[in-house]
N, CA, C and O atoms as CSV, one atom per row, in Angstrom:
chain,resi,resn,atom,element,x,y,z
A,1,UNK,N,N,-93.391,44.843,150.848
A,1,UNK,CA,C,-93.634,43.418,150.702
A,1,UNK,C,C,-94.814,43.242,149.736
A,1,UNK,O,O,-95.831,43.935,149.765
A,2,UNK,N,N,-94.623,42.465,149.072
A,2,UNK,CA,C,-95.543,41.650,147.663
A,2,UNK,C,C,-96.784,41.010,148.503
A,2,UNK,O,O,-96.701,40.612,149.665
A,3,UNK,N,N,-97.773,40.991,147.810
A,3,UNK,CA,C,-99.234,40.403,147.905
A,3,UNK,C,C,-98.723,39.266,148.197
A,3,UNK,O,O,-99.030,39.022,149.363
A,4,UNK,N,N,-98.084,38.411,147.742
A,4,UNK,CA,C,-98.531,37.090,147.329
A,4,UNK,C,C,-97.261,36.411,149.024
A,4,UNK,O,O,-97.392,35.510,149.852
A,5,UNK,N,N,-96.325,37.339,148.800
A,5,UNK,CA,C,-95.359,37.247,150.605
A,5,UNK,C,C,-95.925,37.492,151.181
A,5,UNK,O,O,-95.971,36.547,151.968
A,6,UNK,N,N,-96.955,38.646,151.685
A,6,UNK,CA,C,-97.404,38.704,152.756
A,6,UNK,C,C,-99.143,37.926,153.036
A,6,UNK,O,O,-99.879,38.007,154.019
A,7,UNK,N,N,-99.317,37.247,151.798
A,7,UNK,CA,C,-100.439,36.490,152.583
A,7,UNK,C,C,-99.415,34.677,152.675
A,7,UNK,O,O,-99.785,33.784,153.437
A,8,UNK,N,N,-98.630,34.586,152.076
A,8,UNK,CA,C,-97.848,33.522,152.435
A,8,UNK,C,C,-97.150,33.462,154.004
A,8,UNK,O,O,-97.219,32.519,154.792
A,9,UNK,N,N,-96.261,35.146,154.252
A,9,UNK,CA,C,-96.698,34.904,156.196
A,9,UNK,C,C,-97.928,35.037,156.343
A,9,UNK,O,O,-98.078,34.749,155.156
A,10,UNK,N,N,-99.210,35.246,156.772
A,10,UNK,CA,C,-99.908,35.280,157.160
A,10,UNK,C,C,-100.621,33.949,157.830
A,10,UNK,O,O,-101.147,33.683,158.910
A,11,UNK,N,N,-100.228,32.964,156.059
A,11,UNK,CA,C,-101.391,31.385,156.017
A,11,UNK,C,C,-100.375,31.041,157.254
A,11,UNK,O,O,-100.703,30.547,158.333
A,12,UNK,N,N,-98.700,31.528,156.720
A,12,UNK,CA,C,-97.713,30.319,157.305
A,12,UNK,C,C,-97.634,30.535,159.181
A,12,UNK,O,O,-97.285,29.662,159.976
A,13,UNK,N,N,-97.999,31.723,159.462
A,13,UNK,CA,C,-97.958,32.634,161.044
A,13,UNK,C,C,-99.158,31.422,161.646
A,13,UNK,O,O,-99.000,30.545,162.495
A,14,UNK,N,N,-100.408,31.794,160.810
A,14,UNK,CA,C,-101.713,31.446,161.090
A,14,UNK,C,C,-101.626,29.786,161.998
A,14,UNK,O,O,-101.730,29.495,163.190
A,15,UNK,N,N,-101.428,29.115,160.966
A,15,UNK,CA,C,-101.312,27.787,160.923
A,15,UNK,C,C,-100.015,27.347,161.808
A,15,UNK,O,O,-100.000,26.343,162.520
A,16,UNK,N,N,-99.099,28.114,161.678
A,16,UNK,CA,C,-97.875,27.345,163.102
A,16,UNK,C,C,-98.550,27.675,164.628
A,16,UNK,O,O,-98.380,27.072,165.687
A,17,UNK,N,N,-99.407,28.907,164.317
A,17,UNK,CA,C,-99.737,29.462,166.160
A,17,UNK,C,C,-100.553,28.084,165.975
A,17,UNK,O,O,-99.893,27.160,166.449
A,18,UNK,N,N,-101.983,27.586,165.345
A,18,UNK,CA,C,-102.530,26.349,165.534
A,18,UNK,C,C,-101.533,25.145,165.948
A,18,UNK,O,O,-101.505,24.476,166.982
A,19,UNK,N,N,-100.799,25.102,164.897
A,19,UNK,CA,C,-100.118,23.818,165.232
A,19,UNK,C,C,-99.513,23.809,166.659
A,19,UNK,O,O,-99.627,22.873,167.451
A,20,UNK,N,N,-98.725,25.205,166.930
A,20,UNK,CA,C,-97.886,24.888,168.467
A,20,UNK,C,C,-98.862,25.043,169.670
A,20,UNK,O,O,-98.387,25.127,170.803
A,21,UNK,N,N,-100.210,25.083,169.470
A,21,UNK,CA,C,-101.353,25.218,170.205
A,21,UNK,C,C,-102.042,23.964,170.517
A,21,UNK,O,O,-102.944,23.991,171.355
A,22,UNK,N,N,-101.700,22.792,169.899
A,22,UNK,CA,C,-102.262,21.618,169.876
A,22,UNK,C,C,-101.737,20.139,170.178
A,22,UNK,O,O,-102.100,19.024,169.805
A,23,UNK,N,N,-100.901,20.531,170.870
A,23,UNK,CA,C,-99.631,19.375,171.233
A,23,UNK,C,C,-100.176,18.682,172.551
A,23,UNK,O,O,-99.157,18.474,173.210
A,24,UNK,N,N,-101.064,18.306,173.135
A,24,UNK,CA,C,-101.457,18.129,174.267
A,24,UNK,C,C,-101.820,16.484,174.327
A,24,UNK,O,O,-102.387,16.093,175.348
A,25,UNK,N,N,-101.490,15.437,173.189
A,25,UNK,CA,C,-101.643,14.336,173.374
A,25,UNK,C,C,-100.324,13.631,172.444
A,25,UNK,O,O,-100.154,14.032,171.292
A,26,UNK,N,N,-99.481,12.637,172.990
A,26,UNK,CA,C,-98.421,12.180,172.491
A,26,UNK,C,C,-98.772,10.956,171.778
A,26,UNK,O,O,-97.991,10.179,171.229
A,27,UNK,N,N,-100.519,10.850,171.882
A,27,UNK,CA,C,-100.633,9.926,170.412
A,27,UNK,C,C,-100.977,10.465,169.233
A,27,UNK,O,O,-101.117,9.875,168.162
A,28,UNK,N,N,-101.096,11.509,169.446
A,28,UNK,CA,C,-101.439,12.786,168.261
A,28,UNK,C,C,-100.198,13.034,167.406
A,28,UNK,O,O,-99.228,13.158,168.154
A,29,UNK,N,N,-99.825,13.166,165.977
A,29,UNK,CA,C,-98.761,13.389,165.477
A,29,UNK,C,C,-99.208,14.716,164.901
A,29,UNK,O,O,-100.190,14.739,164.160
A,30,UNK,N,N,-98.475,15.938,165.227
A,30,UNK,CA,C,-98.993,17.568,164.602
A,30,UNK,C,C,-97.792,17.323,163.356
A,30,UNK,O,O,-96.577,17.128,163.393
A,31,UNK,N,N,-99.035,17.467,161.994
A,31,UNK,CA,C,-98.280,17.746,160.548
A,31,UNK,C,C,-98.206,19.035,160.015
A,31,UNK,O,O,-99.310,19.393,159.603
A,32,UNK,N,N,-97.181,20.008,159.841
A,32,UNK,CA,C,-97.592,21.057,159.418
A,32,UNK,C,C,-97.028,20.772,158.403
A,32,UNK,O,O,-95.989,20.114,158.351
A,33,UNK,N,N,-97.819,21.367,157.170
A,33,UNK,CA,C,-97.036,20.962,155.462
A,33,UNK,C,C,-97.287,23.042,155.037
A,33,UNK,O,O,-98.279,23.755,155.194
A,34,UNK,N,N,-95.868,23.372,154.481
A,34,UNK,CA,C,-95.993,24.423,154.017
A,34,UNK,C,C,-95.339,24.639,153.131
A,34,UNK,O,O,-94.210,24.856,153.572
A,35,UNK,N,N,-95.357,24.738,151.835
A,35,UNK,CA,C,-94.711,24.624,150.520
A,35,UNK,C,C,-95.252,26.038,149.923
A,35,UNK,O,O,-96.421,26.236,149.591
A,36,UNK,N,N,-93.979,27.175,149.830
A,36,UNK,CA,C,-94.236,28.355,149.482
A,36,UNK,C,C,-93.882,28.552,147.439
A,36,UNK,O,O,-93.877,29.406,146.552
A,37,UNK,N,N,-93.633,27.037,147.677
A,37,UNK,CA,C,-93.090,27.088,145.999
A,37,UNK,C,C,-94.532,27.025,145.128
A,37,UNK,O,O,-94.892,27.714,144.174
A,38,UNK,N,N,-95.056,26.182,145.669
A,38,UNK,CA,C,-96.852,25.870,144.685
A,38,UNK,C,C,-97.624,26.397,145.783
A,38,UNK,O,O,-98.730,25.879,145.629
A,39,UNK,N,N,-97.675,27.282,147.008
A,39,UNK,CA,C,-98.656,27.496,147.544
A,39,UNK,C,C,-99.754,26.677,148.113
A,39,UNK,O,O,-100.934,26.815,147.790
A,40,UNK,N,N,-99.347,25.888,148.903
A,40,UNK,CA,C,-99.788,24.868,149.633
A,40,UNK,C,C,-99.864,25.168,150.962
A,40,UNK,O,O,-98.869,25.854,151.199
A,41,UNK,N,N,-100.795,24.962,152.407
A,41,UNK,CA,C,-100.668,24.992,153.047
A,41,UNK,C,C,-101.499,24.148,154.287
A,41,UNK,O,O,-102.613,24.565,154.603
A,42,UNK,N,N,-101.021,23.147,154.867
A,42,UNK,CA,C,-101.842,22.438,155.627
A,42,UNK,C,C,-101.380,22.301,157.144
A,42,UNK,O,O,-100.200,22.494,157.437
A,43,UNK,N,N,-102.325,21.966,158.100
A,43,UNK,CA,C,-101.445,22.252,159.156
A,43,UNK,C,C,-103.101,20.227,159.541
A,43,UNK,O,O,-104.230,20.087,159.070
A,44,UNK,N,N,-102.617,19.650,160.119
A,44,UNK,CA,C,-103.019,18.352,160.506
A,44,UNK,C,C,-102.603,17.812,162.040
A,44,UNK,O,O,-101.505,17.874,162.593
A,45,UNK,N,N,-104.076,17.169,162.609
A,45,UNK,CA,C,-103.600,16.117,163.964
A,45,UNK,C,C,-103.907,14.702,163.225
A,45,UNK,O,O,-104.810,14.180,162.571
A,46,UNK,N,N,-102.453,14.358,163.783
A,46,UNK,CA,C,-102.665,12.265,162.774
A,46,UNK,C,C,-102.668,11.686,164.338
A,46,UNK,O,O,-101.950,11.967,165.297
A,47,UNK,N,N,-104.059,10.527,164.148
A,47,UNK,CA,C,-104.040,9.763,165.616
A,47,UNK,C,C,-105.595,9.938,165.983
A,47,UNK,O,O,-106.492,10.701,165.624
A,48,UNK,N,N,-105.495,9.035,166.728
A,48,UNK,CA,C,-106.874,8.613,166.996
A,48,UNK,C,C,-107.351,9.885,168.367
A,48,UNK,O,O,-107.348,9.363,169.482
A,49,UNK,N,N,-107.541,10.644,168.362
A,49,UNK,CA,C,-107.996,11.416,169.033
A,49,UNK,C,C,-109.243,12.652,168.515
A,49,UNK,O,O,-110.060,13.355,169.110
A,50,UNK,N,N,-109.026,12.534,167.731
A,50,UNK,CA,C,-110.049,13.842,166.557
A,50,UNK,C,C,-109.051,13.590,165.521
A,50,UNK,O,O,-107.907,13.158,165.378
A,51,UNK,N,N,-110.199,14.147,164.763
A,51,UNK,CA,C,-109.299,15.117,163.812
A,51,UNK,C,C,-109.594,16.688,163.479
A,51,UNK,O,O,-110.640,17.336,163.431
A,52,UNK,N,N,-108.331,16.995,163.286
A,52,UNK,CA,C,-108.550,18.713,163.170
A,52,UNK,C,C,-107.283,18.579,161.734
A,52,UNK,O,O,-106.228,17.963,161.587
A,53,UNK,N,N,-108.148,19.574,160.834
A,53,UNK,CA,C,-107.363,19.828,159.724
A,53,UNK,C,C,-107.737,21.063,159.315
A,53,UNK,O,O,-108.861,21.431,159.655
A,54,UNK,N,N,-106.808,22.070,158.419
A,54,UNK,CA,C,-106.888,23.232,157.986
A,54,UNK,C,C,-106.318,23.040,156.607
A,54,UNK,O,O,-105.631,22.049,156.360
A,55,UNK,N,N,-106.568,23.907,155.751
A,55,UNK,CA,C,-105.948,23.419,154.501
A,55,UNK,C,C,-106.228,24.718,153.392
A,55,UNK,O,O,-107.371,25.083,153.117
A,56,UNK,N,N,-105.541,25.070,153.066
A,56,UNK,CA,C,-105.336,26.239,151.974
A,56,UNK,C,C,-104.298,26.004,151.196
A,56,UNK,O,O,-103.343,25.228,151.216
A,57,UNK,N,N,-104.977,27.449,150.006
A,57,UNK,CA,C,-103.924,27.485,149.160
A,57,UNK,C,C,-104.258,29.024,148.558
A,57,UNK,O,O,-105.397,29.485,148.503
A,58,UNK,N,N,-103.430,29.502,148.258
A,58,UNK,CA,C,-103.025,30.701,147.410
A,58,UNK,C,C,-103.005,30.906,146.132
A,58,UNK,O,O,-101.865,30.736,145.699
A,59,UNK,N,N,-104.027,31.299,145.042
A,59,UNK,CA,C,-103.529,31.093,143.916
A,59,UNK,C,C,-104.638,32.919,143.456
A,59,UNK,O,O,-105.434,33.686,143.998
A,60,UNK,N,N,-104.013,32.756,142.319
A,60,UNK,CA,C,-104.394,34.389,141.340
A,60,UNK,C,C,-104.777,35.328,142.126
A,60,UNK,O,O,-105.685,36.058,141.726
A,61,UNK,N,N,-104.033,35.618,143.794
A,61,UNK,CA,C,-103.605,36.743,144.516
A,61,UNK,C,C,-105.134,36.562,145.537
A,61,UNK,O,O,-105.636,37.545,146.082
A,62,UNK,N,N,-105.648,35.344,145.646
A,62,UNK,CA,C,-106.718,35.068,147.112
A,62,UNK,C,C,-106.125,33.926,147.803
A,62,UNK,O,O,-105.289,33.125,147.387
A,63,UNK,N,N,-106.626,33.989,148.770
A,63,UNK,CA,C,-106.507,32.751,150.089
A,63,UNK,C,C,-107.559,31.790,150.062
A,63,UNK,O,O,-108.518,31.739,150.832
A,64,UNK,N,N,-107.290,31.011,149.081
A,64,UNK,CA,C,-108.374,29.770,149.236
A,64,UNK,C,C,-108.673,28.856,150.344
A,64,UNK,O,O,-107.751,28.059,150.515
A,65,UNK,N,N,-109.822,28.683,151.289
A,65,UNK,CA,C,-109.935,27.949,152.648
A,65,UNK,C,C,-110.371,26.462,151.404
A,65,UNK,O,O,-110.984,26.656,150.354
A,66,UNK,N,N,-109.988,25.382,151.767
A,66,UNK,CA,C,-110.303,24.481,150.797
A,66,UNK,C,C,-111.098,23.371,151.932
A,66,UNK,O,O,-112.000,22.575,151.673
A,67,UNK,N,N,-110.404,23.638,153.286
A,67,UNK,CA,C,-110.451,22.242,154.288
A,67,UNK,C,C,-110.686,23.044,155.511
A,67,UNK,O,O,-109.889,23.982,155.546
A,68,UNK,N,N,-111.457,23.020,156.488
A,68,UNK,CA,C,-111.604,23.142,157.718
A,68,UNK,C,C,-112.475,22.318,158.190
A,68,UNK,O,O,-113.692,22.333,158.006
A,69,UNK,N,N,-111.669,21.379,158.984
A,69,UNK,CA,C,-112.194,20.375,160.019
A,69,UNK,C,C,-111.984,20.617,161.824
A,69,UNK,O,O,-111.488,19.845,162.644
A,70,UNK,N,N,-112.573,21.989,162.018
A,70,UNK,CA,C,-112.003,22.448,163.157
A,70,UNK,C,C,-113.002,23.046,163.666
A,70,UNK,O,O,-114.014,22.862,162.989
A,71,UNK,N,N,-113.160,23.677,164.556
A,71,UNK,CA,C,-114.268,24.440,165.393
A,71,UNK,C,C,-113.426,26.230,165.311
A,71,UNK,O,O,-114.051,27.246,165.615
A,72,UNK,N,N,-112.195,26.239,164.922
A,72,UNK,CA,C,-112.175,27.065,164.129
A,72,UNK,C,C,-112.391,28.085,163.304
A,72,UNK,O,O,-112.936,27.977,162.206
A,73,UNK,N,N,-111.902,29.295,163.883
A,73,UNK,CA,C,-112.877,30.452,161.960
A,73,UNK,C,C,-111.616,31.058,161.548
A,73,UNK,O,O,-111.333,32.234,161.776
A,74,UNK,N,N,-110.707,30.053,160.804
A,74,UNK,CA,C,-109.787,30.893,160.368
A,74,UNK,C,C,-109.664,32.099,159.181
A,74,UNK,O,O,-108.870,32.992,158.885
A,75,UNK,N,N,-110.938,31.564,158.696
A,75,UNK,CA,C,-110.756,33.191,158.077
A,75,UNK,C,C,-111.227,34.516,158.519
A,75,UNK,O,O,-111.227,35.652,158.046
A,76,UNK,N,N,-111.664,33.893,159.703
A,76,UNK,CA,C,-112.097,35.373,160.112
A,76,UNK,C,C,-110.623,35.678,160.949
A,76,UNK,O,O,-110.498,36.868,161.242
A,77,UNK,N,N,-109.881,35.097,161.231
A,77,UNK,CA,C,-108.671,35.464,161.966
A,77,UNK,C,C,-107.830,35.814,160.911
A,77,UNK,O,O,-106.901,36.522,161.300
A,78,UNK,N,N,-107.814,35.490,159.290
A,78,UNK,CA,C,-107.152,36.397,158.410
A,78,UNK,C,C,-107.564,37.214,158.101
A,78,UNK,O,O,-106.677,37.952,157.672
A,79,UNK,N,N,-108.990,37.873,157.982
A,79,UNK,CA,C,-109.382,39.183,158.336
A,79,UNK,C,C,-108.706,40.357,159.207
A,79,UNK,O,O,-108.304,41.482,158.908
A,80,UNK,N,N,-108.761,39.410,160.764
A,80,UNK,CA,C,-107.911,40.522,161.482
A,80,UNK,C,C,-106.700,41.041,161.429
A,80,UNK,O,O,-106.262,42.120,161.829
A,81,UNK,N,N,-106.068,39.891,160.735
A,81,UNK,CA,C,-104.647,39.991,160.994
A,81,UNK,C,C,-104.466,41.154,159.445
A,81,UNK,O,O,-103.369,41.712,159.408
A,82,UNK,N,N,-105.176,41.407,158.585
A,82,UNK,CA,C,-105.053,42.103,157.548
A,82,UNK,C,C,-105.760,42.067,156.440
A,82,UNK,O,O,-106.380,43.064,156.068
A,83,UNK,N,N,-105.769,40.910,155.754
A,83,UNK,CA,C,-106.553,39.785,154.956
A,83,UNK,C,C,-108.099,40.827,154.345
A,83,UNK,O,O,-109.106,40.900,155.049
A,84,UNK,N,N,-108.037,41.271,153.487
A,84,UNK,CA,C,-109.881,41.796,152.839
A,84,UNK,C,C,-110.227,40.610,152.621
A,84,UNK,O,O,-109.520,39.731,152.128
A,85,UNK,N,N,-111.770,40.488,153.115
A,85,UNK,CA,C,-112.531,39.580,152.770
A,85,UNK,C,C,-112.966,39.328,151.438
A,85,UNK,O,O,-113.849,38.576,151.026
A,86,UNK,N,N,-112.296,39.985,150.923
A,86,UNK,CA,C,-112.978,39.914,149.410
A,86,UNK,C,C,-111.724,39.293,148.868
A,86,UNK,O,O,-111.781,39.549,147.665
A,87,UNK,N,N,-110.637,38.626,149.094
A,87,UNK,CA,C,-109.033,38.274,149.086
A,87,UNK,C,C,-109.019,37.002,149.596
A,87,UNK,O,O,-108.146,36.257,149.151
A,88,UNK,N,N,-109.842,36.535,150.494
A,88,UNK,CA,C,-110.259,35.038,151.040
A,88,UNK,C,C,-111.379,34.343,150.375
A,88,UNK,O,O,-112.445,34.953,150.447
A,89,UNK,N,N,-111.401,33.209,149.741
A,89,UNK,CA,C,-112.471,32.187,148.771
A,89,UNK,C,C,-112.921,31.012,149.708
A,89,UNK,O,O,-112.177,30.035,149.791
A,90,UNK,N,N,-113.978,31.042,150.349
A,90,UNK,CA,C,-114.257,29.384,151.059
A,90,UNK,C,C,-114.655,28.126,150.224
A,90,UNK,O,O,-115.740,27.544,150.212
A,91,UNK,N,N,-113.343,27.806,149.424
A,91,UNK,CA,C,-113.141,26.843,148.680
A,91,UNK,C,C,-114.342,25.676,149.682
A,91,UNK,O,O,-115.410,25.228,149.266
A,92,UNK,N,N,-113.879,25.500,150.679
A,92,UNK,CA,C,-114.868,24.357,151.199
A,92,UNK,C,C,-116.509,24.446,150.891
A,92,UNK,O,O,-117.379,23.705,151.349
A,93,UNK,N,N,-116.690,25.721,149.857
A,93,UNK,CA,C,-118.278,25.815,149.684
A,93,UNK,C,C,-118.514,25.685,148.714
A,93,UNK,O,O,-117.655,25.948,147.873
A,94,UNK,N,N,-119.508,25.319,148.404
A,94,UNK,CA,C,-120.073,25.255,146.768
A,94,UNK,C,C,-119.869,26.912,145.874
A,94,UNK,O,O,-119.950,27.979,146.482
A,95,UNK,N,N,-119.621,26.822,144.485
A,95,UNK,CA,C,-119.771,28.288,143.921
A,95,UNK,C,C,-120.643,28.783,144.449
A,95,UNK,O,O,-120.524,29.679,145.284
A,96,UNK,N,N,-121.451,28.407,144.152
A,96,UNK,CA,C,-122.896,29.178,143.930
A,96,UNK,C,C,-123.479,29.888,145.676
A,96,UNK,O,O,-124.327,30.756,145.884
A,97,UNK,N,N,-122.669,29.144,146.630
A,97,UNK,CA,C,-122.858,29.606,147.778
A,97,UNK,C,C,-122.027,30.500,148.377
A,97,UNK,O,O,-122.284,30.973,149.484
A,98,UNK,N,N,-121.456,30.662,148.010
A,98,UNK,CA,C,-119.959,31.597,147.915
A,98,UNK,C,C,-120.590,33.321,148.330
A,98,UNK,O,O,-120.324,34.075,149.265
A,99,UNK,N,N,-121.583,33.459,147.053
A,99,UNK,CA,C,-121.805,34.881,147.260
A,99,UNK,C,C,-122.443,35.072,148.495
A,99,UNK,O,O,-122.149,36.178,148.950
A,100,UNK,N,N,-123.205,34.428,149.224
A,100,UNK,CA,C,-123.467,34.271,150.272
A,100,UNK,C,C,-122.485,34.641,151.732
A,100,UNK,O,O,-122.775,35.200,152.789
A,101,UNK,N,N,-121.920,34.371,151.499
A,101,UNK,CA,C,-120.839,34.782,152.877
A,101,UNK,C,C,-120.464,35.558,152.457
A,101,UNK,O,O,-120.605,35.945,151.297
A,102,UNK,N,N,-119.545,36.250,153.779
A,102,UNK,CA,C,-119.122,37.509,153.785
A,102,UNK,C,C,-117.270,37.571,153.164
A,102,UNK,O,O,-116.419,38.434,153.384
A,103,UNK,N,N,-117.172,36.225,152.315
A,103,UNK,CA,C,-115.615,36.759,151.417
A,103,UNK,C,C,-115.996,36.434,150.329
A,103,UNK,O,O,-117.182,36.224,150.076
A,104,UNK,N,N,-114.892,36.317,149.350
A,104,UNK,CA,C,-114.991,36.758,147.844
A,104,UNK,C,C,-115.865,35.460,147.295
A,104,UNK,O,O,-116.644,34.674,147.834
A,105,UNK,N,N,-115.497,35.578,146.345
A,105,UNK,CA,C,-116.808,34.303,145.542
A,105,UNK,C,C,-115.542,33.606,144.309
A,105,UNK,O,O,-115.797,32.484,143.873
A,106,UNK,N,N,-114.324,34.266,143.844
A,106,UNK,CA,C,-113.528,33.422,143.211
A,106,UNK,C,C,-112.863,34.622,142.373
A,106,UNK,O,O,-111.976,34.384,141.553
């Protein structure tokens, strides 16, 4: 299996266990958006209860975290599952803070 398939199961594994994990209010609408054509991946609660959002994308062979609105560490759970930290980008951070944590910088 190809780099770019197996972190596409990974985001897509990642994000459905969240989503089927979060069903516990029927004013809550669970959005999972997964588009393996442009590498998109979002998993969303719509409704007045919180919000929890996750949001990546895949591009020049890393796992960009772009969105985490969660209590959440999903990249450290793509770590375990296989994922080098140096292969995951916390888009949600500034460049320059990037080198700072423990995944890649871009």
């Amino acid at each position: 299996m190809d780099k770019l398939t197996k972190y596409q199961e990974y985001v897509t594994k990642l994000l459905t266990n969240y989503a089927s994990d979060d069903v516990s209010d029927n004013d809550v609408e669970v959005q999972l958006i997964l588009d393996t054509e442009r590498n998109h991946y979002q998993w969303m609660n719509v409704g007045w209860q919180g919000l929890n959002r996750i949001y990546f994308d895949i591009k020049d062979g890393k796992i960009w975290l772009q969105q985490n609105l969660t209590n959440r560490n999903p990249a450290e759970k793509l770590v375990i599952t296989g994922v080098p930290p140096e292969d995951i980008i916390l888009g949600l951070q500034a460049p320059y803070k990037r080198q700072y944590t423990d995944y890649g910088v871009a």
